[in-house]
C-alpha positions as a printed NumPy array, in Angstrom:
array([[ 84.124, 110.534, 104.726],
       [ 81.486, 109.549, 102.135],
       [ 81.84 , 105.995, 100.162],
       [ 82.416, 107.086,  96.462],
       [ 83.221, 103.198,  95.507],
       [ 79.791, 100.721,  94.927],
       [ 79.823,  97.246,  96.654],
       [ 79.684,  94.813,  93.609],
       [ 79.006,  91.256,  93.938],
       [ 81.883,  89.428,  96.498],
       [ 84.839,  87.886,  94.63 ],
       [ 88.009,  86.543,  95.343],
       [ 91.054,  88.265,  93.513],
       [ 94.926,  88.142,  93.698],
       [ 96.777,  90.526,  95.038],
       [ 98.541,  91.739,  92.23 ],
       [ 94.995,  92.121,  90.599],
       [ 94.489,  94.554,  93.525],
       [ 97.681,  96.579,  93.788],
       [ 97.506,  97.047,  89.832],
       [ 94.818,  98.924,  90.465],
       [ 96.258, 100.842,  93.339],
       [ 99.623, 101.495,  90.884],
       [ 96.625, 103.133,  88.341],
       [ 95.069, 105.28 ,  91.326],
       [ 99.143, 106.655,  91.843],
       [ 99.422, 107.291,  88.353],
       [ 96.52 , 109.754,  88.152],
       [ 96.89 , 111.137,  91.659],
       [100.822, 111.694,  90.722],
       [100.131, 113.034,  86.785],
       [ 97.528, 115.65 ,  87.867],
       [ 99.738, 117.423,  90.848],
       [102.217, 117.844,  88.3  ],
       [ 99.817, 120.19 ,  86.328],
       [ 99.858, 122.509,  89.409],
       [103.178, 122.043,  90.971],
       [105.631, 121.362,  87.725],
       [105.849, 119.015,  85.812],
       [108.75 , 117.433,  87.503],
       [106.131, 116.755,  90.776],
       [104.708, 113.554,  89.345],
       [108.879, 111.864,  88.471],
       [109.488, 113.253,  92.188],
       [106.84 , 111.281,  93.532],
       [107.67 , 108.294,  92.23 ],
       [111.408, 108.576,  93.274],
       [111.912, 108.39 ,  89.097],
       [114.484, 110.68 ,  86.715],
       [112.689, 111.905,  83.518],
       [114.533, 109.862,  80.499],
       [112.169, 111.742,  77.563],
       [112.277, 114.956,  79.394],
       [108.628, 115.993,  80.658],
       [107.199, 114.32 ,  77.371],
       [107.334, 110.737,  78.607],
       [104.641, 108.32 ,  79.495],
       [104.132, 109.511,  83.166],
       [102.543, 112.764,  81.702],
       [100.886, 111.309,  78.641],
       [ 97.202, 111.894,  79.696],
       [ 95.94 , 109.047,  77.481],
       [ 97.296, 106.459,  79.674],
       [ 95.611, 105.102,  82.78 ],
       [ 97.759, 102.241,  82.813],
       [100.726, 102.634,  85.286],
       [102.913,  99.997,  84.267],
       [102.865, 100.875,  80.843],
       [103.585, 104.078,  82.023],
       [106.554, 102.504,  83.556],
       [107.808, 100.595,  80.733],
       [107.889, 103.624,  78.152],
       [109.887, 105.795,  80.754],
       [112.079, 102.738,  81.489],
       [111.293, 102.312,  85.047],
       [110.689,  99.663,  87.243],
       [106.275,  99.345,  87.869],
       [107.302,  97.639,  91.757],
       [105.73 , 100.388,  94.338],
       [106.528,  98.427,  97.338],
       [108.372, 101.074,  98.896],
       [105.055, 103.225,  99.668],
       [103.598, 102.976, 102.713],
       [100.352, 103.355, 100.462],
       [101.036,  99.784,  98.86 ],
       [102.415,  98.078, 102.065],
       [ 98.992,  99.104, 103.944],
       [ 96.92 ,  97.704, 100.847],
       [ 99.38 ,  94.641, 100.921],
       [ 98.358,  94.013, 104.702],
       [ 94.368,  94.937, 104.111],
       [ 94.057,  92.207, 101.388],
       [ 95.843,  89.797, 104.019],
       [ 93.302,  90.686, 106.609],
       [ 90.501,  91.169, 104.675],
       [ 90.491,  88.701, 101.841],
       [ 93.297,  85.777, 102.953],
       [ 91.802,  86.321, 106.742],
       [ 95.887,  86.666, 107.685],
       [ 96.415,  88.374, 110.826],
       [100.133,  89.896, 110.616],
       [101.628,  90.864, 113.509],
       [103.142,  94.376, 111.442],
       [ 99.713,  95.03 , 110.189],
       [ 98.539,  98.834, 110.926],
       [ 95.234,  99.026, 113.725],
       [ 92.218, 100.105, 111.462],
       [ 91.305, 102.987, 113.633],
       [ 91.112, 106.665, 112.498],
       [ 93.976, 108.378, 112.402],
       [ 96.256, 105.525, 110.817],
       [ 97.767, 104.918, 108.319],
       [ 95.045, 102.257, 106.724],
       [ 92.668, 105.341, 107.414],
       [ 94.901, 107.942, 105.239],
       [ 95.004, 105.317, 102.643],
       [ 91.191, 104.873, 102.713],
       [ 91.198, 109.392, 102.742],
       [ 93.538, 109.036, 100.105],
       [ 91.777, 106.359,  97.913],
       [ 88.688, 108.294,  97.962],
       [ 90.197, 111.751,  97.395],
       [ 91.75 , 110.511,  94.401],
       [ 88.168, 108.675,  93.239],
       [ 86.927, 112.28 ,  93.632],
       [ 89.192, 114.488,  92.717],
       [ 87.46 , 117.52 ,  90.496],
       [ 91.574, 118.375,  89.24 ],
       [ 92.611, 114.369,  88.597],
       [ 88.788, 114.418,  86.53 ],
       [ 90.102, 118.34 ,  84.719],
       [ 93.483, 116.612,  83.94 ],
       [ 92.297, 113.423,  82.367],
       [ 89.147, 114.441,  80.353],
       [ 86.27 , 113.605,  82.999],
       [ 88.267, 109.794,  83.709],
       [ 87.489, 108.675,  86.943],
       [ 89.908, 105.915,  88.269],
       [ 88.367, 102.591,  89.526],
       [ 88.075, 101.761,  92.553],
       [ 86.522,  98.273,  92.935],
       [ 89.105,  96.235,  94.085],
       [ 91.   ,  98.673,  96.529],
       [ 86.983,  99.424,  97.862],
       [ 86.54 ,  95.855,  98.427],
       [ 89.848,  94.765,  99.976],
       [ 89.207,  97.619, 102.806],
       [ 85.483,  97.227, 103.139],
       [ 86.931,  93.402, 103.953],
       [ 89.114,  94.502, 106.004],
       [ 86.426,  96.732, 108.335],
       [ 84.249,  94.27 , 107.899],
       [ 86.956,  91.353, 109.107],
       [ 87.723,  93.628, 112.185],
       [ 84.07 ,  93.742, 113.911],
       [ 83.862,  90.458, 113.168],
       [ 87.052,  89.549, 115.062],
       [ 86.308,  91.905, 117.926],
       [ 89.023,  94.336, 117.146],
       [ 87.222,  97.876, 116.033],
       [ 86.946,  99.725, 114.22 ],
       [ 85.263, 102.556, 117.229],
       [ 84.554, 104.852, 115.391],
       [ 84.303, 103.811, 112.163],
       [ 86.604, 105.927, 109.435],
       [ 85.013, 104.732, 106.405],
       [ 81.403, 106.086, 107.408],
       [ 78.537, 105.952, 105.369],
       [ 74.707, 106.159, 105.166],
       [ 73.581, 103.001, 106.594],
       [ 76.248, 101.937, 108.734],
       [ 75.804, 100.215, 112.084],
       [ 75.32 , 102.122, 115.4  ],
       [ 77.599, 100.118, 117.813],
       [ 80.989,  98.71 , 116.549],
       [ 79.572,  95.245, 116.811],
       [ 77.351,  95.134, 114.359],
       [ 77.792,  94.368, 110.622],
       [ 75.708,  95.305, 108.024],
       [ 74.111,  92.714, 105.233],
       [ 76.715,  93.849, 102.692],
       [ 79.566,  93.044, 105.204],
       [ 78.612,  89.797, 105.843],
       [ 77.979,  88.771, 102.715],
       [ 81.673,  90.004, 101.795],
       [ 83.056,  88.037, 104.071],
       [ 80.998,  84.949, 103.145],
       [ 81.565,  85.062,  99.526],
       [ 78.033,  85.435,  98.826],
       [ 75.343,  88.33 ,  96.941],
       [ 73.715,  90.398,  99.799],
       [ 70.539,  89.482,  98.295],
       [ 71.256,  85.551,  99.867],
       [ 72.139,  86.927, 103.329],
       [ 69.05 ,  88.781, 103.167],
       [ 67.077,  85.564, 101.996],
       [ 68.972,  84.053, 104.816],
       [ 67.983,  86.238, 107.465],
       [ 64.511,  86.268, 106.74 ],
       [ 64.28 ,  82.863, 107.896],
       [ 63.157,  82.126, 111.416],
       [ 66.045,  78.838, 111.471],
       [ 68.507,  80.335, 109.571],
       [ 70.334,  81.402, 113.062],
       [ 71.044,  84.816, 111.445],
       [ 69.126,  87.184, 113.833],
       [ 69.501,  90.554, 113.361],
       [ 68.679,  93.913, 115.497],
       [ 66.788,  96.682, 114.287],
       [ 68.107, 100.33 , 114.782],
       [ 66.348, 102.783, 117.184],
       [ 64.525, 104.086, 114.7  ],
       [ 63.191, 100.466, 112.979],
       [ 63.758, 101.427, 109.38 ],
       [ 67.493,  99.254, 108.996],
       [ 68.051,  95.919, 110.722],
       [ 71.834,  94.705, 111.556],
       [ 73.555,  91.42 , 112.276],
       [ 75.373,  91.27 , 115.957],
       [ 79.381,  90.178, 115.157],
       [ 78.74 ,  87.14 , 117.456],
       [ 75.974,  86.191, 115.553],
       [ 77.271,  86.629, 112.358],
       [ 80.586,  84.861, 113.62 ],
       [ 78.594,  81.886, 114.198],
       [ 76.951,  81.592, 110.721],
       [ 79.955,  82.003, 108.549],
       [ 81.53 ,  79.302, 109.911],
       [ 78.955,  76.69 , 108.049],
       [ 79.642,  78.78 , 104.851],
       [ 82.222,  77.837, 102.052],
       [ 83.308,  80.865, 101.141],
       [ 84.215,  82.13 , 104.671],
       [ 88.127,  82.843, 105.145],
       [ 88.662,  82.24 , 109.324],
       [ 90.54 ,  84.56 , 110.528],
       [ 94.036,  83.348, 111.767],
       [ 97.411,  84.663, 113.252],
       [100.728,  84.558, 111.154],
       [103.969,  85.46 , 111.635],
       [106.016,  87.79 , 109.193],
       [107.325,  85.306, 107.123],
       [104.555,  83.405, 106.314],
       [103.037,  86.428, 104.868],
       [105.157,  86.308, 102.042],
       [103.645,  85.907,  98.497],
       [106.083,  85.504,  95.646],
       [103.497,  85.265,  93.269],
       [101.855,  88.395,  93.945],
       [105.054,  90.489,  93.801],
       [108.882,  90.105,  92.835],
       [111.634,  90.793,  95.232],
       [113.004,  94.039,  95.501],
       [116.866,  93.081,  96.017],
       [119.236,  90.149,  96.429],
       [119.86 ,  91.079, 100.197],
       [115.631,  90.937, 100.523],
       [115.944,  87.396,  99.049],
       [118.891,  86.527, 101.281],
       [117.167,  87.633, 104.156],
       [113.668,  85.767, 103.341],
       [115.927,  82.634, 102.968],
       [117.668,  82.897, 106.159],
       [113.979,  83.56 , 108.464],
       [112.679,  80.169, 106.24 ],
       [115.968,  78.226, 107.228],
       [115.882,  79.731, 111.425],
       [112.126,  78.319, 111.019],
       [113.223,  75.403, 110.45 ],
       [116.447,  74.664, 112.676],
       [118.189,  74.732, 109.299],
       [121.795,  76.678, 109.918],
       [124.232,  78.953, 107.532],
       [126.033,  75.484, 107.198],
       [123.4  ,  73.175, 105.385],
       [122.221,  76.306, 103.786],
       [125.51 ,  76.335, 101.797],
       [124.931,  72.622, 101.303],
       [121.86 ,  73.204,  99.886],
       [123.3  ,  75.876,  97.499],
       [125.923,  73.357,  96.66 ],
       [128.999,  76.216,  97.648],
       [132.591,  74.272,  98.403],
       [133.05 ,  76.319, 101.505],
       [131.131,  74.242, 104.129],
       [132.039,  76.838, 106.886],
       [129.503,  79.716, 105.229],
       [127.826,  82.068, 107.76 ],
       [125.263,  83.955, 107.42 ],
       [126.471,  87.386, 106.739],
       [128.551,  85.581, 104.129],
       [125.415,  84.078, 102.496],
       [124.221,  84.86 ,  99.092],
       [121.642,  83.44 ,  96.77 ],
       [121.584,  80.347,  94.949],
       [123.391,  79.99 ,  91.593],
       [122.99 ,  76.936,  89.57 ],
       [119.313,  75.412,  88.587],
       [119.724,  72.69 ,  90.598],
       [120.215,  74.866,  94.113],
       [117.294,  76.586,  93.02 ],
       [115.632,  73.879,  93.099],
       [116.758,  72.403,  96.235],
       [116.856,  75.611,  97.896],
       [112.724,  75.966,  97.013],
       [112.148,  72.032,  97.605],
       [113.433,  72.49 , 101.382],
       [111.368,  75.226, 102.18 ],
       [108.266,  73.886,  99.878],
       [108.28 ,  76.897,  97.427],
       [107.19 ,  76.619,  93.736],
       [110.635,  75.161,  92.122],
       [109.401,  77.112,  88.852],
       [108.394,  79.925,  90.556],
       [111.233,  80.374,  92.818],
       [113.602,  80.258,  89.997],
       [111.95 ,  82.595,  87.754],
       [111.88 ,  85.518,  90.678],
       [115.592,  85.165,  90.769],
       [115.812,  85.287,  87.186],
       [113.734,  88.461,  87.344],
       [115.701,  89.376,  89.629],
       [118.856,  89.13 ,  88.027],
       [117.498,  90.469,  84.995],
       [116.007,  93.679,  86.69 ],
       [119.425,  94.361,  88.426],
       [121.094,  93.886,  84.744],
       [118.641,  96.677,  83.583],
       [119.3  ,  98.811,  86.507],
       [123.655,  98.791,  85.692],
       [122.453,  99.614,  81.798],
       [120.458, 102.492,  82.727],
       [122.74 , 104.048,  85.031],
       [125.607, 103.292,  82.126],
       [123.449, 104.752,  79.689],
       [122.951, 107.993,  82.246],
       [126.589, 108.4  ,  82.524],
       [127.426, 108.276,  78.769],
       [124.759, 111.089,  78.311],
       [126.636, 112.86 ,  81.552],
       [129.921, 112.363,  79.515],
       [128.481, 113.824,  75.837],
       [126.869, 116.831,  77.522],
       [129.777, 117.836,  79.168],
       [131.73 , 117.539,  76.255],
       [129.594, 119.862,  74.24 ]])
């Protein structure tokens, strides 16, 4: 598989930054297969019910942005559910936060972080997503860079890729080898400086020439030992699955996900069902946990987020977001039924 993505100068983004563009690359992928299957292929995709008929948003071919997409049909933008989003979620742990987590795919080929990287690049690509949107191409910066991080990450840590599946012109023979683009990814920096670097006899950055002496590579033990003097170098480190967690980056998807997220931050920390329900300030001071549910008043929010050092602010406004997204969900299907009701009646 060719690299249709270019390598742009190293920068740290969020995560939401990232999957943004990742909801853009489903909107395209999704719009054009409904030109060739029916129109209903794109709404079945998404797991969404057309609310304009087939003239909503999702087939409107002059929007590339997915979550306004979403908000004209009157659907929720949160993709978590695809595996597509949950392996980009774990490539810009690895790759740009340097978080090992123990559910995160192996990048070998045939895996799942390999049909994403098929799939990202099919899309980038595609001659019928190009027909269907007037020559658009989708971008793919920040999806290219999280999994060229990612590869780039593994060698380093000793962990594969063998072979490769992201190939390209230029890439290293042997699996522990980086090229000057990869390390200067991981250390934050313009290739050009890594070059610079290695030109210099006490630099410490050696490299190896291929067989044929026309491209020269960095060894992954000598590249390990450079980035470690560089600031912009994210070590590499083991988490667990709760530590992954980034409210900021995304909402949560339900009240039980919330409950249960609570209840792996209190068993971290010895804390039981009990002092939970203190915490929450509920009267019953025999609460288990199948019993528990999520904070009510301001001030448990706050207490709740102070004894497992959350953001206060932004603890409370997921749950508001929360609450307000489950409000919207019990209009809609009201709404649904009413229209049920008049049809019938007709």
């Amino acid at each position: 598989m060719n690299k249709t993505h270019d390598t742009p100068k190293p920068a740290r983004f969020s995560k939401e930054d990232l999957l943004k563009e990742v909801r853009n690359l489903v909107l395209l992928d999704a719009r054009s297969r409904s030109w060739v299957y029916d129109p209903g292929a794109a709404y079945r995709l998404l797991g969404w019910k057309p609310t304009h008929g087939f003239g909503g948003a999702l087939l409107d071919i002059e929007l590339y942005d997915f979550d306004e997409a979403a908000e004209g049909e009157g659907q929720s933008a949160n993709l978590g559910h695809l595996p597509l989003v949950q392996v980009f979620e774990q490539l810009y742990d690895y790759g740009v936060l340097g978080l090992r987590r123990q559910d995160m795919e192996p990048l070998e080929p045939a895996t799942m972080p390999a049909f994403v990287a098929c799939w990202m690049n099919d899309v980038h690509a595609s001659m019928l997503v190009s027909e269907a949107h007037n020559g658009q191409q989708p971008s793919l910066r920040l999806p290219g860079i999280t999994i060229d991080l990612a590869l780039a990450r593994a060698v380093l840590d000793g962990v594969g890729p063998e072979p490769r599946f992201v190939s390209r012109d230029g890439d290293p023979l042997y699996s522990d080898h980086l090229t000057y683009a990869e390390v200067a990814l991981l250390a934050g920096m313009d290739e050009r400086s890594v070059r610079n670097a290695a030109s210099k006899p006490d630099s410490g950055l050696t490299t190896v020439a291929s067989d044929d002496g026309r491209k020269s590579f960095i060894n992954a033990d000598v590249a390990r030992a450079w980035l470690k003097g560089r600031r912009g170098f994210v070590p590499t480190r083991d988490v667990d699955l709760v530590e992954h967690v980034d409210i900021l980056a995304r909402p949560f998807d339900s009240a039980g996900a919330v409950v249960a997220y609570l209840r792996l931050m209190c068993e971290r920390r010895n804390i039981d069902a009990t002092r939970y329900a203190d915490l929450c300030g509920w009267s019953d001071p025999a609460t288990v946990w199948s019993d528990a549910r999520l904070p009510e008043t301001s001030e448990a929010v706050h207490d709740v987020a102070n004894a497992f050092d959350l953001d206060p602010v932004l603890f409370d406004l997921r749950l508001k977001e929360l609450r307000l997204a489950e409000e919207m969900e019990a209009v809609r299907r009201s709404l649904k039924s009413l229209r049920e009701e008049k049809t019938d009646a007709r």
